[in-house]
C-alpha positions in Angstrom: -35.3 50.2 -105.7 -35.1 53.4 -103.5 -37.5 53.8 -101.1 -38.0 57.3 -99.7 -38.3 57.6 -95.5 -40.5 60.9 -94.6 -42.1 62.3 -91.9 -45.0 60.7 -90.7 -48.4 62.5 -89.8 -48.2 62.2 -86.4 -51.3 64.3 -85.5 -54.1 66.4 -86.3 -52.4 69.7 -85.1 -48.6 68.9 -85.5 -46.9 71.0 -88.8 -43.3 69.9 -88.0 -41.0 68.4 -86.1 -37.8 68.2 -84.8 -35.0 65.6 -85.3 -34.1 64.4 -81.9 -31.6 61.8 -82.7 -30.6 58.8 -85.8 -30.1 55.2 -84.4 -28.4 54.6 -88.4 -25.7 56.1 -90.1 -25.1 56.6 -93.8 -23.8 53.3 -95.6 -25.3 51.4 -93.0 -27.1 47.9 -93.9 -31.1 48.4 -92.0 -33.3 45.8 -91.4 -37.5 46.0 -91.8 -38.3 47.6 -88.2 -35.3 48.4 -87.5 -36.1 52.4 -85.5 -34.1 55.1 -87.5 -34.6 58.0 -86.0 -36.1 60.1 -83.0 -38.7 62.8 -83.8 -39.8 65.0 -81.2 -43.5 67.2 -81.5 -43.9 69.8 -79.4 -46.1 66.7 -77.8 -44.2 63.8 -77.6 -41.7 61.5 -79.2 -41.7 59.3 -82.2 -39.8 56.6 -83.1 -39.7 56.2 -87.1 -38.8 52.5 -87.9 -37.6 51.2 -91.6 -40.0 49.7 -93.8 -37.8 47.6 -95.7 -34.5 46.2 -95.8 -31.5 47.6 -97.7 -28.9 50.8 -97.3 -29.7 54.2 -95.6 -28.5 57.1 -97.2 -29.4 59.8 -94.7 -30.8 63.6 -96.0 -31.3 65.7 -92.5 -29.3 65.6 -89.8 -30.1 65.6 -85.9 -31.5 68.8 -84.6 -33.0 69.6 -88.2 -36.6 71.0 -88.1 -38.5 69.0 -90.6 -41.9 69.5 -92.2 -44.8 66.6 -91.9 -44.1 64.5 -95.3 -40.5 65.8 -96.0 -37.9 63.6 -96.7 -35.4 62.4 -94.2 -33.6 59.5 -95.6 -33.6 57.3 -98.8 -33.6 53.1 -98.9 -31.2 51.1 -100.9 -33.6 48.3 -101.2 -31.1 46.4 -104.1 -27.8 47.5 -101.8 -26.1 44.8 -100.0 -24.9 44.7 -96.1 -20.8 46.1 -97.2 -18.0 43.9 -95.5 -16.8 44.7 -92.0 -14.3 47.1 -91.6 -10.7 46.3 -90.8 -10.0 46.4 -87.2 -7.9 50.0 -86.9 -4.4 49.8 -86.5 -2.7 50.4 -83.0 0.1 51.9 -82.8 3.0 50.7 -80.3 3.0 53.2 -77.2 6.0 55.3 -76.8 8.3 54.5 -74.1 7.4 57.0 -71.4 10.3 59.6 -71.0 11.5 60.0 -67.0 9.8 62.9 -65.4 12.1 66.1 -64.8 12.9 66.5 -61.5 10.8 68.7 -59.2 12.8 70.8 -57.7 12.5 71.8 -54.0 10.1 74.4 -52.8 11.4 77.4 -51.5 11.4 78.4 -47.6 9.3 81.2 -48.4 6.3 79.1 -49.7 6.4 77.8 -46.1 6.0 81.4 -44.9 3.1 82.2 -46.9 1.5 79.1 -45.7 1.9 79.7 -42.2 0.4 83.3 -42.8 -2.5 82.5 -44.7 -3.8 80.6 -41.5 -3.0 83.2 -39.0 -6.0 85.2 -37.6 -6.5 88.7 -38.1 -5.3 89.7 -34.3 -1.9 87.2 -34.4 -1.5 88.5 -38.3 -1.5 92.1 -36.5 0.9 91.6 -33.9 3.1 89.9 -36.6 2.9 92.2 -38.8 3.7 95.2 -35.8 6.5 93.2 -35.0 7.9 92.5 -38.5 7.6 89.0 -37.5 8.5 85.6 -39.6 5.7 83.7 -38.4 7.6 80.4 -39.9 10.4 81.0 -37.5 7.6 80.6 -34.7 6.6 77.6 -33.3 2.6 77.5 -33.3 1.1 76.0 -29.9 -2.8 75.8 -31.4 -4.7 73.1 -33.5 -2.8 71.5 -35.9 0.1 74.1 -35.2 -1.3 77.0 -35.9 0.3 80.3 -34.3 -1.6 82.0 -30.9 -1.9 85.5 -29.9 0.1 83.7 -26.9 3.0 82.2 -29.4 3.7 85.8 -31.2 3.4 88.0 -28.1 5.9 85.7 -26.7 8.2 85.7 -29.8 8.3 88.9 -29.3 9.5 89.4 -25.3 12.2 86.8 -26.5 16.0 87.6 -27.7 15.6 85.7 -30.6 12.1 87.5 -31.7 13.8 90.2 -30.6 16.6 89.2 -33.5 14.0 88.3 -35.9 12.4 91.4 -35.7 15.4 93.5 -36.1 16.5 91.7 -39.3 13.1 91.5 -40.7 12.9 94.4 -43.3 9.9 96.4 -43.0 7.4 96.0 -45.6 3.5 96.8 -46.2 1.7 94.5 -44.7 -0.6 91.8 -46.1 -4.0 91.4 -44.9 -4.4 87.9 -44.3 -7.7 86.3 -46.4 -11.0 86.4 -44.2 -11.1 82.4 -45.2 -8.5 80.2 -44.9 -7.9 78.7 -48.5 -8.5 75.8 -50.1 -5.4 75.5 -52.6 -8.5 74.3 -55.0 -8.8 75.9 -58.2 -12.2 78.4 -58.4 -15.1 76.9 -60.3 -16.7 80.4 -61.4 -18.2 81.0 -65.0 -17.9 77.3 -65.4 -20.7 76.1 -67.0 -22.6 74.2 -69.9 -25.4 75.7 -72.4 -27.3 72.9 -73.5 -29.9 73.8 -76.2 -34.0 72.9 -75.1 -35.6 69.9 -76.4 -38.4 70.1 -79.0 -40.8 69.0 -76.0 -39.1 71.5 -73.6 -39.3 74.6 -75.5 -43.5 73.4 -75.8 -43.7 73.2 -72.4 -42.3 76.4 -71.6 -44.4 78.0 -73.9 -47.6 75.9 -72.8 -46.8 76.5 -69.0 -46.4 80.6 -70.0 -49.4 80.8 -72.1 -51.4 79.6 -69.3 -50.0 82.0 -67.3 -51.0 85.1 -69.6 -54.4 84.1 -70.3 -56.1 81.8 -68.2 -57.2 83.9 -64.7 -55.9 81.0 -62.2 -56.7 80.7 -59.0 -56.0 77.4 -56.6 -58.2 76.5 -53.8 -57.2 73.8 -51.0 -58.5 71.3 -49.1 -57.9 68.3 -46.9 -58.3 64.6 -47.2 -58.4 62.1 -44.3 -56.9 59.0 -45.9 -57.8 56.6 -43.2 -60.5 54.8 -44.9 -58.7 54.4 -48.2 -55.7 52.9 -46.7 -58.1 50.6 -44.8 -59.5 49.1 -48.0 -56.6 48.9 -49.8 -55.5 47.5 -47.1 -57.6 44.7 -47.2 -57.7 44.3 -50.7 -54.7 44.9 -52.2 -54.0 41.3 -52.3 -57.3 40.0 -53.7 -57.4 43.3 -56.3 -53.8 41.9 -57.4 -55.1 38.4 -57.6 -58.0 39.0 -59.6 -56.8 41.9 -62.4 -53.1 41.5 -62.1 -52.8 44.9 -61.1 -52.0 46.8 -57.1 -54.8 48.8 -56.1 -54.0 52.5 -55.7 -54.9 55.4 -54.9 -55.0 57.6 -58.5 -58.1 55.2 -59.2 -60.2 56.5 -56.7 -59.2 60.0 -57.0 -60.1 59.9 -60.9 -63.4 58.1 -59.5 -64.0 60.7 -57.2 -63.1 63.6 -60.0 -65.7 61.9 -62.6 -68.4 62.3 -59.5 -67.9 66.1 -59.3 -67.4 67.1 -62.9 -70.9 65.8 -63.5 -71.9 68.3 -60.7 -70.2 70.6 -61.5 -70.2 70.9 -65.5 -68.0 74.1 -65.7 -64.5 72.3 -64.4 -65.5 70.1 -67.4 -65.5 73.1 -70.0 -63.3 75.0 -72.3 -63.1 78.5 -73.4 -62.9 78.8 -77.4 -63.3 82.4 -77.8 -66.2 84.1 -76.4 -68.4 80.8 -76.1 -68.1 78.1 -73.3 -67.8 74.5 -74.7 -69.6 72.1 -72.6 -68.1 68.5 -72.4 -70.8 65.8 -71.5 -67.7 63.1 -71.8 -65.1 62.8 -69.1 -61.3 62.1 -70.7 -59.2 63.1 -67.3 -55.2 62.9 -68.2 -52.3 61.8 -66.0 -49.6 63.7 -65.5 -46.5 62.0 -65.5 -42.9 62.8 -65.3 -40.4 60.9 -68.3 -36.7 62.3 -68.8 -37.8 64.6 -71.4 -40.3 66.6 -69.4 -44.1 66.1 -67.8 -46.7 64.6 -70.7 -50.2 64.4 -69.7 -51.7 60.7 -71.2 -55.7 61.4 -71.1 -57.6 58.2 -70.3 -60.6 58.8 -72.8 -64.1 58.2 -71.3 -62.6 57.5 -67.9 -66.7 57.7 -66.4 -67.7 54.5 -68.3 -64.8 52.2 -66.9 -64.2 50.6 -63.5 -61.7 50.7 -61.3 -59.3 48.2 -62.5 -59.7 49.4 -65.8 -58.8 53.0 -64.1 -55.8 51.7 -62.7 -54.6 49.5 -66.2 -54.9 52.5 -68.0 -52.7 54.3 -65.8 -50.0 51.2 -65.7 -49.7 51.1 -69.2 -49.1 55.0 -69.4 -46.8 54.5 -66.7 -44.8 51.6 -68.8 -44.9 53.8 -71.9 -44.0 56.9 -70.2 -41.1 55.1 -69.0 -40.0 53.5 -72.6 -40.4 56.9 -74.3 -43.6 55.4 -76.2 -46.2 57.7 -75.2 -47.5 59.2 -78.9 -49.5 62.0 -79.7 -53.2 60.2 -79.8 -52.7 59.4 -76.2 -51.9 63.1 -75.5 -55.1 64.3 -77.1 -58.4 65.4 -75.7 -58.5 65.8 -72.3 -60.9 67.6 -70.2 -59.7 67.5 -67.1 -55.8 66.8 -65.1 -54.5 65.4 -62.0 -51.2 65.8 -60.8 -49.8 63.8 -58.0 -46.6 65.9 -56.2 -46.7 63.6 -53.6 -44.7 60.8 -55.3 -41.9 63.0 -55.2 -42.9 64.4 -51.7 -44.4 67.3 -52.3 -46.7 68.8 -49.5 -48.4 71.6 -50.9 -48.5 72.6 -54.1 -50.5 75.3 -56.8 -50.3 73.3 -60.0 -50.4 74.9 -63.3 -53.3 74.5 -65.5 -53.2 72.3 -68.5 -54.6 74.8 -71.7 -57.2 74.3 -72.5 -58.4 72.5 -69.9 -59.9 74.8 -67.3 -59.0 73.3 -64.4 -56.4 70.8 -62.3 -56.4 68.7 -59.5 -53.0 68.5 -57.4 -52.4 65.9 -55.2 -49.8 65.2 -52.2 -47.6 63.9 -49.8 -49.5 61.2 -47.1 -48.8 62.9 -43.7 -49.8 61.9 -40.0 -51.4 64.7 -38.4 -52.6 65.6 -35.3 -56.9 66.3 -36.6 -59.7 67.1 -33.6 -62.0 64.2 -34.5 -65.6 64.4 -32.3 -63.7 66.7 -30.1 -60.1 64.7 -29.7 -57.0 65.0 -30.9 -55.8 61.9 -32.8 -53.3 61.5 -35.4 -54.9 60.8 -38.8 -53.0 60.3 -42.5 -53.7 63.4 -43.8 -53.4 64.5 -47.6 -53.5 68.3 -48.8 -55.4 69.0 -52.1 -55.0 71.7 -54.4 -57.7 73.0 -57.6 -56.1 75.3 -59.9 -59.0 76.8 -61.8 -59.6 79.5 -64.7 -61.6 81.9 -62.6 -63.1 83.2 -66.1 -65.4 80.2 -65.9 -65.3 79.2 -62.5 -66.5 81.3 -60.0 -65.1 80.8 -56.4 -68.2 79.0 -54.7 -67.8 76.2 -57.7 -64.3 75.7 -57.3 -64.7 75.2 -53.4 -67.2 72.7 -53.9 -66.0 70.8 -56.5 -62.8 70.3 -54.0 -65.4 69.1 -51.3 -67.0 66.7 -53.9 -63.9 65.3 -54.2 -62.9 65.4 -50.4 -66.0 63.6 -49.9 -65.8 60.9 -52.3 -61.9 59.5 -51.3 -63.1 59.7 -47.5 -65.8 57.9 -48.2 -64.7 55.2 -51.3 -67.8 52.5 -50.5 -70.0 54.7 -51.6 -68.4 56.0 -54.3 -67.4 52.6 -55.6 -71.1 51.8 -55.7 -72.1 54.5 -57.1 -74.8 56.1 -54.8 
């Protein structure tokens, strides 16, 4: 029996998709399971695994742009595994023929050598003089010709000599730079065609651009009293849910707190009407080697800490294995952004449509802070709100940033909830 592989739904708003790559070849003997190909969304990838055991004959090839439900590949399901190929013949190597001989470089290469390193006022006086500057014996670094060495040559019989017999000729500027002798790299370069995922990035990132009205307000965090607790706790936290304690769990704690004050960093635009969200699903951002996908932790407000910070470890592992799908990409109201694992000081990040707003976070810094009227040397951390200004005025925007500022400097209370 054939069986028929196609392409899987793989979400509500997905019409096609792109084959990345096929882990099977035609004539090949698949097992139940076994992943077949790559297909890459303009949201994520998706691994499409055999459902039974037999011979793939495949239809599309990689790079093909296939329909939802199309067929990609057929089944052999009465086909048997074929016998291993013969190992391929090797052929005896040739007995290496003796290299010509090279024969000896001319006195004049020596020349030019010696006058590409000569500077422009030695070249000058050389070149005055009809001078051979290999006939000159150079008193500088590594034997390089002085104004000294020429102007003597030239008081001296045999300069004197030299420069008679020298025919006159136009003189060659000597190169601004000495030379390398290594072959110039320009216009060599690769054109590698965008990913799927790429290309819906760029287009993402630009559409925000062109139609969302973003502005980014900025703040600062004093870390200190975070980095005391987790200080403390780390070990117990670890002990308890198998998990570290970090910081993207209280910042998502502390984001919760200030939607729900301020209800507009929670909305959408569809249209002309504002769509109010009275859940909280806040996505991730995290980087994987095709590009930055943003997971969304679903109903984020009605789960503790730990639970914060599993969530976020288990997008993390699937991030990393390339198993992030489309349902976890779905639905989020709200993003933050952390630029600070990669260093990052200060950043304006880019909001995440249709979400109207983003939180950025960044680098831990000591700085010197005036703290009841002293100078002391605090971890410091910069934060950034990117906000569509069509629904968030200015005054919201600011304060949503201090709700948050708030919150992380003071986590005991927020942890409590009061």
């Amino acid at each position: 029996m054939k069986i028929e592989v196609k392409v899987p739904a793989v979400g509500e708003s997905v019409t096609e998709a792109t084959i990345g790559s096929w882990d099977k070849k035609s004539g090949e003997f698949v097992k139940r399971n076994d992943v077949l190909l790559l297909l890459e969304t303009d949201k994520a990838s998706v691994e499409v695994v055999a459902e039974n055991d037999g011979v793939i004959e495949i239809k599309a090839e990689a790079g093909q742009v296939v329909k939802i439900g199309d067929t990609v590949a057929v089944i052999d399901t009465e086909a048997k595994p074929s016998a291993s190929s013969a190992a391929p013949e090797t052929k005896p190597a040739e007995t290496a023929k003796p290299a010509a001989p090279t024969p000896a470089a001319s006195t004049s290469s020596s020349s030019t050598s010696a006058a590409a390193t000569l500077s422009p006022a030695v070249q000058r006086i050389v070149t005055e003089n009809n001078l051979n500057p290999s006939q000159i014996s150079g008193t500088g670094k590594d034997g390089r010709l002085t104004k000294g060495d020429v102007l003597a040559a030239t008081s001296s019989p045999a300069g004197a000599k030299e420069s008679a017999k020298a025919p006159s000729k136009p003189a060659t500027p000597a190169p601004m730079f000495p030379t390398t002798g290594h072959a110039s790299k320009q216009g060599d370069k690769k054109i590698v065609p965008m990913t799927t995922i790429r290309k819906k990035i760029a287009e993402r990132l630009v559409e925000a651009q062109n139609t969302a009205a973003i502005l980014t307000t900025f703040n600062e965090i004093d870390m200190s009293r975070l980095n005391e607790i987790r200080a403390k706790y780390k070990d117990k936290f670890k002990e308890k849910y198998g998990i570290s304690l970090g910081m993207m769990g209280i910042f998502t704690k502390a984001a919760i707190e200030a939607l729900k004050a301020f209800p507009a960093v929670n909305a959408y635009i569809q249209g002309t009407d504002l769509e109010y969200h009275n859940y909280y699903n806040i996505g991730i951002a995290v980087s994987t080697e095709k590009g930055l996908m943003v997971p969304v932790i679903k109903d984020a407000d009605q789960m503790s800490l730990a639970e914060i910070e599993m969530a976020i470890r288990t997008y993390a592992i699937k991030a990393r294995d390339g198993k992030i799908g489309i349902d976890d990409l779905n639905g989020g109201t709200f993003s933050i952004t952390n630029g600070g694992v990669f260093g990052s000081l200060m950043s304006t990040p880019i909001l995440n449509p249709p979400q109207s707003a983003i939180l950025g976070m960044h680098k831990v810094e000591d700085r010197a802070v005036v703290i009841n009227g002293k100078v002391e040397v605090r971890p410091m951390m910069y934060v950034a709100l990117s906000y569509d200004h069509r629904i968030i005025d200015g005054k919201e925007s600011v304060s949503f940033l201090v709700k948050i500022k708030e919150g992380v400097e003071d986590p005991e209370r927020l942890l409590i909830g009061i």
